[in-house]
PDB file of N, CA, C and O in Angstrom, chain B, residues numbered from 101:
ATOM      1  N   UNK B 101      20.843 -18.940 -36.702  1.00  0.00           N
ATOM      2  CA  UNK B 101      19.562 -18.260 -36.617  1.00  0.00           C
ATOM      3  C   UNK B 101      18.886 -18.531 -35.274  1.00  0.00           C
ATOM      4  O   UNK B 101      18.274 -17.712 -34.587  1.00  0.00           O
ATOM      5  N   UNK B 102      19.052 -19.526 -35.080  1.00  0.00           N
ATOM      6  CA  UNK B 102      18.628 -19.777 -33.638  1.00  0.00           C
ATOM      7  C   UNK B 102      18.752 -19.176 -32.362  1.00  0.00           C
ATOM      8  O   UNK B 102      17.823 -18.754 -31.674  1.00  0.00           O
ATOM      9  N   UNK B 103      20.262 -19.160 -32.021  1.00  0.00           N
ATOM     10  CA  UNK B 103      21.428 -18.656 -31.069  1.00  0.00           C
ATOM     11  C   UNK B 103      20.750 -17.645 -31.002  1.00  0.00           C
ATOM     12  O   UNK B 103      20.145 -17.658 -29.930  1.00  0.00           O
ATOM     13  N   UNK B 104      20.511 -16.700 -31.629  1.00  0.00           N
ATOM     14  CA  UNK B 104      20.694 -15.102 -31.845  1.00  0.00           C
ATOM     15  C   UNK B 104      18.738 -14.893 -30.890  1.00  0.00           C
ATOM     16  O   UNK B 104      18.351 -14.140 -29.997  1.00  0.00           O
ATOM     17  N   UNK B 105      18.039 -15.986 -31.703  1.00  0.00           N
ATOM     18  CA  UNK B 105      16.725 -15.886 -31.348  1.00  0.00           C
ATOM     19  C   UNK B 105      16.082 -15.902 -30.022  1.00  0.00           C
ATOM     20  O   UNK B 105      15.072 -15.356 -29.579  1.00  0.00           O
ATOM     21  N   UNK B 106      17.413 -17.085 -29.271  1.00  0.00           N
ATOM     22  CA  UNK B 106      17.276 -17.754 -27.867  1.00  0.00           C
ATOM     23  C   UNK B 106      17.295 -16.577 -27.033  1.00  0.00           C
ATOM     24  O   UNK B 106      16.484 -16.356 -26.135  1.00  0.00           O
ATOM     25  N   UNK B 107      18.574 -15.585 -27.478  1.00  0.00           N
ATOM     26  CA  UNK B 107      19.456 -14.979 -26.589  1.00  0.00           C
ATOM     27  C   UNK B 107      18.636 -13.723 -26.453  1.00  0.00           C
ATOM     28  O   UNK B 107      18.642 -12.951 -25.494  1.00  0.00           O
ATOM     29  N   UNK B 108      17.556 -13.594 -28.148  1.00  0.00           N
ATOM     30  CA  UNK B 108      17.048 -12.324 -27.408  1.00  0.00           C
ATOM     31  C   UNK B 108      15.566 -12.632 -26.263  1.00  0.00           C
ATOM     32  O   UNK B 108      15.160 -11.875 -25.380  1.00  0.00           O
ATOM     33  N   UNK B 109      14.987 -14.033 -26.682  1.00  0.00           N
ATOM     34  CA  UNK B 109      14.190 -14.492 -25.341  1.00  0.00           C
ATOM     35  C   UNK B 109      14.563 -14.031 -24.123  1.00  0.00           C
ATOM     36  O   UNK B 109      13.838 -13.331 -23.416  1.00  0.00           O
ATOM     37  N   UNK B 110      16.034 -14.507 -23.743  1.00  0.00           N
ATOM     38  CA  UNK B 110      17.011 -14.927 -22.618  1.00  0.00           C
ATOM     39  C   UNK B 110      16.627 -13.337 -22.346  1.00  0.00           C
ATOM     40  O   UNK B 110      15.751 -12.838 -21.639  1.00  0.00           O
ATOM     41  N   UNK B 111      17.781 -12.665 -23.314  1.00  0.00           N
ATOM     42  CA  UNK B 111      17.411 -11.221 -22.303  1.00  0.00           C
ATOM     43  C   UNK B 111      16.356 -10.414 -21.861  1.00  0.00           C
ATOM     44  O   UNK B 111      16.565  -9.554 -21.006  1.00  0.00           O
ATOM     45  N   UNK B 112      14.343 -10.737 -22.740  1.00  0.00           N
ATOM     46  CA  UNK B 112      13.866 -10.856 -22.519  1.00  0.00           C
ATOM     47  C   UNK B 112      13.163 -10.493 -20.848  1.00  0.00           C
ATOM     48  O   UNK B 112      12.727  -9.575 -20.153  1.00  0.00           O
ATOM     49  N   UNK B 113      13.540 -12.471 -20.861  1.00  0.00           N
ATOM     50  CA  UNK B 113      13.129 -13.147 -19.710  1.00  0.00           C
ATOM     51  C   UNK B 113      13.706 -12.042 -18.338  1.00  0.00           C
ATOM     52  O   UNK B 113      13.059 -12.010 -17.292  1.00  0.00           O
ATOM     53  N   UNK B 114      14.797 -11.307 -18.496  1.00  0.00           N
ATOM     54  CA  UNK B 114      15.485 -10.869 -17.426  1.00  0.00           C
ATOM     55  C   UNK B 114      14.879  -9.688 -17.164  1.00  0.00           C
ATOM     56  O   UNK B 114      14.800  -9.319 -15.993  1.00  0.00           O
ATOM     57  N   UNK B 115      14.360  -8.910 -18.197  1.00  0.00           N
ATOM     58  CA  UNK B 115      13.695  -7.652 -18.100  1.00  0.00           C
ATOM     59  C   UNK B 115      12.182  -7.347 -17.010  1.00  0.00           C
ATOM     60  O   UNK B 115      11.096  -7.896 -17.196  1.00  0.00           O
ATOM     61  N   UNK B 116      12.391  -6.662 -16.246  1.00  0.00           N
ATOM     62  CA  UNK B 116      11.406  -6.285 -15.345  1.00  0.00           C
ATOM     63  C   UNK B 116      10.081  -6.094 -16.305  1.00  0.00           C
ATOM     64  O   UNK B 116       9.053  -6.761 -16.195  1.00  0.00           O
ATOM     65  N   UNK B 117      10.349  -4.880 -17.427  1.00  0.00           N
ATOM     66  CA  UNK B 117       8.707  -4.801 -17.951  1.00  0.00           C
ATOM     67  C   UNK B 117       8.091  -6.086 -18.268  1.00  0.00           C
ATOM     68  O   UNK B 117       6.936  -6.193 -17.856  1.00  0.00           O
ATOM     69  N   UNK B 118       8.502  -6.945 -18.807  1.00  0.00           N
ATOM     70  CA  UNK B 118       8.199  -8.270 -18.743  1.00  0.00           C
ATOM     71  C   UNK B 118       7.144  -9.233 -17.209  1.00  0.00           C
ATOM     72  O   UNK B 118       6.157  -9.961 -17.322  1.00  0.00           O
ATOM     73  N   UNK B 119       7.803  -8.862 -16.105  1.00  0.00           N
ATOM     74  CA  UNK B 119       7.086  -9.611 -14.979  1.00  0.00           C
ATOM     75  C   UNK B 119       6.231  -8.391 -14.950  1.00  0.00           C
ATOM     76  O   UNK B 119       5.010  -8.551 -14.953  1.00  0.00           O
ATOM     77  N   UNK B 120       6.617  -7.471 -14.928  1.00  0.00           N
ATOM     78  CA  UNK B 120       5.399  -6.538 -14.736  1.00  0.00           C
ATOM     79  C   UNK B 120       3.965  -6.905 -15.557  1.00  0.00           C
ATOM     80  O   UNK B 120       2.991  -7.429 -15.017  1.00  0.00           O
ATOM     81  N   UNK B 121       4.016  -6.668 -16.424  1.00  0.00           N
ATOM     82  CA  UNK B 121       2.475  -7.100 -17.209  1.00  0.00           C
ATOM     83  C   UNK B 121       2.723  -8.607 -17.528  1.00  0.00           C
ATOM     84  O   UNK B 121       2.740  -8.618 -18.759  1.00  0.00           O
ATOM     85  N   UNK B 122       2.863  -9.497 -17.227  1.00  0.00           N
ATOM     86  CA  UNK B 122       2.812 -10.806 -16.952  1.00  0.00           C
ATOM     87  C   UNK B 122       1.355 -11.489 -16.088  1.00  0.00           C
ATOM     88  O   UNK B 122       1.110 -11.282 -14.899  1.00  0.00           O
ATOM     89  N   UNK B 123       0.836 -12.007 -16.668  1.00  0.00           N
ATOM     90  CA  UNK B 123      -0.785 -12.472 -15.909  1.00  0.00           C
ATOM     91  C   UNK B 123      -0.070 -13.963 -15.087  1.00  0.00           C
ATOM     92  O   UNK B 123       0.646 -14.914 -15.402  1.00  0.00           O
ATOM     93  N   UNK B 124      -0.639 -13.550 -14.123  1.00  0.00           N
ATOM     94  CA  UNK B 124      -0.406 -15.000 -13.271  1.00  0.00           C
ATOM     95  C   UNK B 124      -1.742 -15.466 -12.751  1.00  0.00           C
ATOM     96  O   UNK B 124      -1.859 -15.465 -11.526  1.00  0.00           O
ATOM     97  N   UNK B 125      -2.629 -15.809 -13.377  1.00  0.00           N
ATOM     98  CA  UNK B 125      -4.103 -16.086 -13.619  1.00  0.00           C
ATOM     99  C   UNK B 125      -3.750 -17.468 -13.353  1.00  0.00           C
ATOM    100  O   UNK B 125      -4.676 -17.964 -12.711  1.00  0.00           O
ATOM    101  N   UNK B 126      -2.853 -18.287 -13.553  1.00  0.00           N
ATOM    102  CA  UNK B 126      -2.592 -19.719 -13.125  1.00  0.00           C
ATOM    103  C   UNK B 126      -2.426 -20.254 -12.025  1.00  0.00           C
ATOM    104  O   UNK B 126      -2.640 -21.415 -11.676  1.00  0.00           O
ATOM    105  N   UNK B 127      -1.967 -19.234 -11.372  1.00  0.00           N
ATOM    106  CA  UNK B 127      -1.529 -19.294 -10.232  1.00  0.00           C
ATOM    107  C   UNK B 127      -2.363 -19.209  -8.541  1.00  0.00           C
ATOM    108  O   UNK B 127      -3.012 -18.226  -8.183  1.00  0.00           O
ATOM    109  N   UNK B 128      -2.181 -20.294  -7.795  1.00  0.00           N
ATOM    110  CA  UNK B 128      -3.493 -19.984  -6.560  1.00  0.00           C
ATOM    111  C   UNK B 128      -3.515 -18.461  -5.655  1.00  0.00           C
ATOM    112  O   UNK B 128      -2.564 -18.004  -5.021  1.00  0.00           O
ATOM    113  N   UNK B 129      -4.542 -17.998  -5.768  1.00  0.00           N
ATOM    114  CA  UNK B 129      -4.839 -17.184  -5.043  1.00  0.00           C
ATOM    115  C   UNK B 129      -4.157 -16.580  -4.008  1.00  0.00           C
ATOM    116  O   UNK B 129      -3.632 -15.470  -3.918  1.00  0.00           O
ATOM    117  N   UNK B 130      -4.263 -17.539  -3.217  1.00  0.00           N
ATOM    118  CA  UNK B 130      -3.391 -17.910  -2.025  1.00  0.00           C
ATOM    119  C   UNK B 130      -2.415 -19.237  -1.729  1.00  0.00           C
ATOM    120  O   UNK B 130      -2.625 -20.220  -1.017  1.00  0.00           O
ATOM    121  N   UNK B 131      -1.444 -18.934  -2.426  1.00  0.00           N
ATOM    122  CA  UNK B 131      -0.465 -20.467  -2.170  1.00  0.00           C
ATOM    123  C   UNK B 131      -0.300 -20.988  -0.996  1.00  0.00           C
ATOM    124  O   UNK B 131      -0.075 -20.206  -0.072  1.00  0.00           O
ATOM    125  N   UNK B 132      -0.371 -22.589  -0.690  1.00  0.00           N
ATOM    126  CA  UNK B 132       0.262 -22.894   0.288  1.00  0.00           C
ATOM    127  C   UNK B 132       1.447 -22.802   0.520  1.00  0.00           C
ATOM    128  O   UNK B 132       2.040 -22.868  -0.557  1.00  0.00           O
ATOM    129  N   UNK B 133       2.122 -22.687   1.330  1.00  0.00           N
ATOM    130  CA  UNK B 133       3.659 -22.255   1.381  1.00  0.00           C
ATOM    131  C   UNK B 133       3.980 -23.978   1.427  1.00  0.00           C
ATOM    132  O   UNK B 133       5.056 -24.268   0.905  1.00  0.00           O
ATOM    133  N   UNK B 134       3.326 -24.934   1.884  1.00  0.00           N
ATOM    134  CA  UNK B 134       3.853 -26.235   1.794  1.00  0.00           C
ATOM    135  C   UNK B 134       3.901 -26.882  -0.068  1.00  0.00           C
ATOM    136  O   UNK B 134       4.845 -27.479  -0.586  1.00  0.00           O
ATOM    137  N   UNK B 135       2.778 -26.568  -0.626  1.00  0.00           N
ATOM    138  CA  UNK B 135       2.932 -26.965  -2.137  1.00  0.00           C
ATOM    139  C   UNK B 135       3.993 -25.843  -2.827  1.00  0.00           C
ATOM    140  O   UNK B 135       4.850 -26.258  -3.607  1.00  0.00           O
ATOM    141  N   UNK B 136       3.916 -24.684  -2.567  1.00  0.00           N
ATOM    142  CA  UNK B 136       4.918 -23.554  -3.603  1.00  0.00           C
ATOM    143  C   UNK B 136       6.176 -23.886  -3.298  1.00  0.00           C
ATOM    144  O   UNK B 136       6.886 -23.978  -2.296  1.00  0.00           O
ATOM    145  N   UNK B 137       6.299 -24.161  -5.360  1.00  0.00           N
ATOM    146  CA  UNK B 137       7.827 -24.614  -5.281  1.00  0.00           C
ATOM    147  C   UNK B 137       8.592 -22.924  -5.126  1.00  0.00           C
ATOM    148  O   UNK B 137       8.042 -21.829  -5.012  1.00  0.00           O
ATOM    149  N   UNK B 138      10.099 -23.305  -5.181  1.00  0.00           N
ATOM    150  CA  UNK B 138      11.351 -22.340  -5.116  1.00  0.00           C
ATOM    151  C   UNK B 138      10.901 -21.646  -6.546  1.00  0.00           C
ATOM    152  O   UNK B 138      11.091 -20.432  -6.615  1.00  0.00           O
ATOM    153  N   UNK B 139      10.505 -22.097  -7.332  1.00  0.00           N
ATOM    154  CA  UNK B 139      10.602 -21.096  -9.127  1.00  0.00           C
ATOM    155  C   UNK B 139       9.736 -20.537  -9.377  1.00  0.00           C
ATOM    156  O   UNK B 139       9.577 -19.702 -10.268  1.00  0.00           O
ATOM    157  N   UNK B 140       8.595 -21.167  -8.130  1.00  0.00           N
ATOM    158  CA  UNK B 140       7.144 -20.647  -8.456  1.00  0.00           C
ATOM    159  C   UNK B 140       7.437 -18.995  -6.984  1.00  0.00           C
ATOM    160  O   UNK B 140       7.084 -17.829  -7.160  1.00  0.00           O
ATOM    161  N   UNK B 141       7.935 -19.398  -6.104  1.00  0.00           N
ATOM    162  CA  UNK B 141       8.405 -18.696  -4.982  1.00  0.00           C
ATOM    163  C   UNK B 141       8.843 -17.355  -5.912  1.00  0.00           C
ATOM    164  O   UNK B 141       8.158 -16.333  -5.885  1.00  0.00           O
ATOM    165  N   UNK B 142      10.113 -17.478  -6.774  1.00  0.00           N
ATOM    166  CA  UNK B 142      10.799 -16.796  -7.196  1.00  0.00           C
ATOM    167  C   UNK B 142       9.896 -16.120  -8.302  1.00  0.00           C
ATOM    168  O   UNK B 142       9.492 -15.010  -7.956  1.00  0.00           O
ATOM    169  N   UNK B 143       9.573 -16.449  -9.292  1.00  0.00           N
ATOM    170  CA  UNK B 143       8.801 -15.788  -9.923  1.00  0.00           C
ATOM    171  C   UNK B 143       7.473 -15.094  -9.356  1.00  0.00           C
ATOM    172  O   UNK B 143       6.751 -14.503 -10.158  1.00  0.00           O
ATOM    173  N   UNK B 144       7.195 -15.136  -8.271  1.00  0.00           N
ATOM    174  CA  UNK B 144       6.062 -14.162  -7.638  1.00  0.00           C
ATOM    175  C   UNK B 144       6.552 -12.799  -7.386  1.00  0.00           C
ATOM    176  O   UNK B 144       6.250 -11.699  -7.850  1.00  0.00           O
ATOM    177  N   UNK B 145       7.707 -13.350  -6.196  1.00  0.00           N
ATOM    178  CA  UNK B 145       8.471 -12.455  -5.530  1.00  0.00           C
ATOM    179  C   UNK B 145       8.993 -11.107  -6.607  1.00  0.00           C
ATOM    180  O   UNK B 145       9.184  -9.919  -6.348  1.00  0.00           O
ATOM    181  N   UNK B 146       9.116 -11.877  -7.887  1.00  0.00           N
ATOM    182  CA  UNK B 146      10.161 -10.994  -9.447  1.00  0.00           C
ATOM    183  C   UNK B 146       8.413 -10.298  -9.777  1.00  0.00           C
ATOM    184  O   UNK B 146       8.539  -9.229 -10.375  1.00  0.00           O
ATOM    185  N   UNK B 147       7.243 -10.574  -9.586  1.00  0.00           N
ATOM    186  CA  UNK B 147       6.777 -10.108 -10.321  1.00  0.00           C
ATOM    187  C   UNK B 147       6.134  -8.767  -8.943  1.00  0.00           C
ATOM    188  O   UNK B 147       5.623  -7.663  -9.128  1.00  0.00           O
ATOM    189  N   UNK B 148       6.370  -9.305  -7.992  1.00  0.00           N
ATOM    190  CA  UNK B 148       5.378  -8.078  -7.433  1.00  0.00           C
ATOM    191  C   UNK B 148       6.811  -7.077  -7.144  1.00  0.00           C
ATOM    192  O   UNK B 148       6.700  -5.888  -6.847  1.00  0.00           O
ATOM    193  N   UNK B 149       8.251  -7.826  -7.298  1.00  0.00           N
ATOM    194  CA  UNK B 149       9.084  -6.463  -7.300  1.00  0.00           C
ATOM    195  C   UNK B 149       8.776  -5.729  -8.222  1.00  0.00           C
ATOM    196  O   UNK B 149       8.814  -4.552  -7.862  1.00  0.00           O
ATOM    197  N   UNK B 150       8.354  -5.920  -9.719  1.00  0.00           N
ATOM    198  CA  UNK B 150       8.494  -5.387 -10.838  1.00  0.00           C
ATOM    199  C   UNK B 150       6.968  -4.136 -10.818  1.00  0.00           C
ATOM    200  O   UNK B 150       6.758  -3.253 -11.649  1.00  0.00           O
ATOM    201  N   UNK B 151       6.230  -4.434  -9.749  1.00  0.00           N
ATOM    202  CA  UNK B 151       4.980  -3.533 -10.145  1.00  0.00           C
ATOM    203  C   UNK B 151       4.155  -4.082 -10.729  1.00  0.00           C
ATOM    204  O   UNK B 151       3.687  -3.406 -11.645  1.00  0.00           O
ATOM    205  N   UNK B 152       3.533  -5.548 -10.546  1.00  0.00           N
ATOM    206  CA  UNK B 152       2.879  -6.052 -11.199  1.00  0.00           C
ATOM    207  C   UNK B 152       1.394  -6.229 -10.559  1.00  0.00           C
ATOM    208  O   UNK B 152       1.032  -6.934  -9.617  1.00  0.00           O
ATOM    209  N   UNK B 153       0.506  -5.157 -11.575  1.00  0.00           N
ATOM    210  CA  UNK B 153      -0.709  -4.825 -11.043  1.00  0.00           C
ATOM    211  C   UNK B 153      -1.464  -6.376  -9.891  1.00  0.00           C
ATOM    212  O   UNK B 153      -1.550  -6.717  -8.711  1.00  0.00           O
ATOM    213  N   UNK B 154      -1.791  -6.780 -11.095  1.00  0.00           N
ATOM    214  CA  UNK B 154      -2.345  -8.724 -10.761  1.00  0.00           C
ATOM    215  C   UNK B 154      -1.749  -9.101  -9.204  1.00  0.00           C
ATOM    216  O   UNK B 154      -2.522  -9.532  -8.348  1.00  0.00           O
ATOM    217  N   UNK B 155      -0.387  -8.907  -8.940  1.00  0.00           N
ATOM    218  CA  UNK B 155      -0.089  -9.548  -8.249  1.00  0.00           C
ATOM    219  C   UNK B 155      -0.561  -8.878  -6.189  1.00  0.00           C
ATOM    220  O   UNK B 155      -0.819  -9.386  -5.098  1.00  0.00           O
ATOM    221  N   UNK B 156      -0.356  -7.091  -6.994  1.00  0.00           N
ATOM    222  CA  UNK B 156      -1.176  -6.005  -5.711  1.00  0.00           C
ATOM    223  C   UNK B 156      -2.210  -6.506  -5.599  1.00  0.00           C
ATOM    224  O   UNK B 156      -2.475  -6.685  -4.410  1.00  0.00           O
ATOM    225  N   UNK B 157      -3.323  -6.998  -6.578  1.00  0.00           N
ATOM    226  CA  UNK B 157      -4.099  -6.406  -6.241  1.00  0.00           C
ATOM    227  C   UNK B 157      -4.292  -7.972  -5.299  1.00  0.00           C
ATOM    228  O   UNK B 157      -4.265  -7.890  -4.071  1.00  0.00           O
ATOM    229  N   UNK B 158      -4.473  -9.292  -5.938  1.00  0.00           N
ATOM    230  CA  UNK B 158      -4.523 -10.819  -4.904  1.00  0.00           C
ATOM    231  C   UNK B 158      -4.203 -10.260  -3.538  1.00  0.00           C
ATOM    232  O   UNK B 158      -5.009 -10.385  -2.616  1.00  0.00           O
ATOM    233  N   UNK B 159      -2.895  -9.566  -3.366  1.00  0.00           N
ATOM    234  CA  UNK B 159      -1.817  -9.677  -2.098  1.00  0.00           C
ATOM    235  C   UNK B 159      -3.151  -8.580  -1.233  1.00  0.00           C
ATOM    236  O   UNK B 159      -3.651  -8.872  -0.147  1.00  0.00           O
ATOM    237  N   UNK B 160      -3.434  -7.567  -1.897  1.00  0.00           N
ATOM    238  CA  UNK B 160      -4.413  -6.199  -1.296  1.00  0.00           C
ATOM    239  C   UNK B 160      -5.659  -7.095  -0.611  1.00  0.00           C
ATOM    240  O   UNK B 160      -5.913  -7.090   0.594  1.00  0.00           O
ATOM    241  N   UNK B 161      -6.400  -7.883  -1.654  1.00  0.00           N
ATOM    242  CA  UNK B 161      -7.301  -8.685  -1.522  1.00  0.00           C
ATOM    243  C   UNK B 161      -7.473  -9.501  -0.218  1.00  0.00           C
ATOM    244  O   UNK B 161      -8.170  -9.199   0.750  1.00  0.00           O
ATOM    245  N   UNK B 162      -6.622 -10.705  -0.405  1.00  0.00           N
ATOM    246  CA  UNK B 162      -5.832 -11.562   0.913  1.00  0.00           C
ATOM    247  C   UNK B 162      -5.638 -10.861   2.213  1.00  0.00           C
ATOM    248  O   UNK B 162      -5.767 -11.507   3.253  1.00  0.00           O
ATOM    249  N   UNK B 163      -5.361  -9.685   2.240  1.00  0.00           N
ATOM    250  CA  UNK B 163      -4.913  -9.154   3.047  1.00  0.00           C
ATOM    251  C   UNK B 163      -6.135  -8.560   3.876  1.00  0.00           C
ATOM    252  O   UNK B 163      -6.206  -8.505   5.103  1.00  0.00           O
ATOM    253  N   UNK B 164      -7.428  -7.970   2.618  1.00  0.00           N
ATOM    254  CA  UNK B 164      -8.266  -7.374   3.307  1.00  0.00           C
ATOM    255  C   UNK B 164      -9.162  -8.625   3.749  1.00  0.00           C
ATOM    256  O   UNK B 164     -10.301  -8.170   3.856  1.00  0.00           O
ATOM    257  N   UNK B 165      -9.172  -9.587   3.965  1.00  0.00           N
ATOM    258  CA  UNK B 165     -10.050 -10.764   3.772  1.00  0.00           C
ATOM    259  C   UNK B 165      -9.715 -11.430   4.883  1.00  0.00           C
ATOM    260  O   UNK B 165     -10.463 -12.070   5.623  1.00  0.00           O
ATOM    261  N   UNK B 166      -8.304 -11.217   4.992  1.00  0.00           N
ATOM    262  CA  UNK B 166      -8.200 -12.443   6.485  1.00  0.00           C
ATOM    263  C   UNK B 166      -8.595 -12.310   7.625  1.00  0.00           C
ATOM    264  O   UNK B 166      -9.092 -11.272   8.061  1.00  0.00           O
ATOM    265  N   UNK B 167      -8.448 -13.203   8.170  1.00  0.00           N
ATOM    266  CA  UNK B 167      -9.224 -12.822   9.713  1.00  0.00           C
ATOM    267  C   UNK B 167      -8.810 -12.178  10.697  1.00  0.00           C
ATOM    268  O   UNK B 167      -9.590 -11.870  11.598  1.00  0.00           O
ATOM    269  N   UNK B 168      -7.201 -11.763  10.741  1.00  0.00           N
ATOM    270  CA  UNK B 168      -6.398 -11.152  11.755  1.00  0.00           C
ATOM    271  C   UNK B 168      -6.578  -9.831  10.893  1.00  0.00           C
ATOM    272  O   UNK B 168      -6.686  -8.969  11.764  1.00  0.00           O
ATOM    273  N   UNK B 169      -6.688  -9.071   9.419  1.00  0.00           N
ATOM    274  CA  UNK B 169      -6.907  -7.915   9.184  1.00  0.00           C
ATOM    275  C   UNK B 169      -8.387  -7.348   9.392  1.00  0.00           C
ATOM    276  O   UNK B 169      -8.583  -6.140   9.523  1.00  0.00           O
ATOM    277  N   UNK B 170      -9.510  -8.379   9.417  1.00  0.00           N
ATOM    278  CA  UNK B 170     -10.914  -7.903   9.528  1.00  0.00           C
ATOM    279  C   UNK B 170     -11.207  -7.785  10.930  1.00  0.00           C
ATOM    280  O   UNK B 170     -12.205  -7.138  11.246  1.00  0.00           O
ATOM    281  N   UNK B 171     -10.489  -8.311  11.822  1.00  0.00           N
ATOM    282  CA  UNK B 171     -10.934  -7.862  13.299  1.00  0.00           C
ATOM    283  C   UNK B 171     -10.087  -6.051  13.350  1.00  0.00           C
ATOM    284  O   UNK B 171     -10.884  -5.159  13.641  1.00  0.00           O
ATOM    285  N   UNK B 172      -9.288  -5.805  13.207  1.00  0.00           N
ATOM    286  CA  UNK B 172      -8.492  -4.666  13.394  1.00  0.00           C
ATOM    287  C   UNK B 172      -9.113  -3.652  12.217  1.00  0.00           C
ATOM    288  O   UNK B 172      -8.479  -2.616  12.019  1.00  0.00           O
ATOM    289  N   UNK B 173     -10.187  -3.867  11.509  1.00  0.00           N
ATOM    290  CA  UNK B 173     -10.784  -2.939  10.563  1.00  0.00           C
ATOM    291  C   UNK B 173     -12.362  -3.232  11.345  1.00  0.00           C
ATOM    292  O   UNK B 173     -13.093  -2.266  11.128  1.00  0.00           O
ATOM    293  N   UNK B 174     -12.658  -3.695  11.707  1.00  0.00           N
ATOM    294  CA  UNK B 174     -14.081  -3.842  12.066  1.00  0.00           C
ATOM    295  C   UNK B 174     -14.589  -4.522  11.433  1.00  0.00           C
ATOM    296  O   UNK B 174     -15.778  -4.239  11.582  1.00  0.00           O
ATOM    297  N   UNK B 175     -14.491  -5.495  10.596  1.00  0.00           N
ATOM    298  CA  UNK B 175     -15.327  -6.082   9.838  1.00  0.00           C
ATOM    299  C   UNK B 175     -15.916  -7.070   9.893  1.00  0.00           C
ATOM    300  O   UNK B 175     -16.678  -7.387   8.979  1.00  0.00           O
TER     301      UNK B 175
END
């Protein structure tokens, strides 16, 4: 009963719709690239391949916020 239970997790876990609506609300804003581990690396990377709203919109955010994008917008 188990086996059968794991395996449908397992395949699960592999499925894109899955990272897609996945909340990463745990996760910093902006990672340091010196603290972000490899799984934490990897699971970002899986979720913004997958179309994962949460993850556009931080990356959109970050992006409009920094200081090398707000001089080249006027801001």
């Amino acid at each position: 009963l188990v086996k059968p239970c794991c395996k449908e997790f397992l395949d699960a876990a592999k499925d894109d719709h899955v990272y897609c609506h996945v909340s990463i609300e745990n996760f910093a804003s902006v990672p340091l690239l010196w603290l972000t581990r490899e799984k934490e690396s990897w699971f970002l990377k899986r979720c913004r391949e997958s179309g994962n709203s949460e993850i556009a919109y931080r990356e959109g955010m970050v992006q409009c916020f920094s200081s090398s994008s707000t001089v080249k917008l006027g801001l």
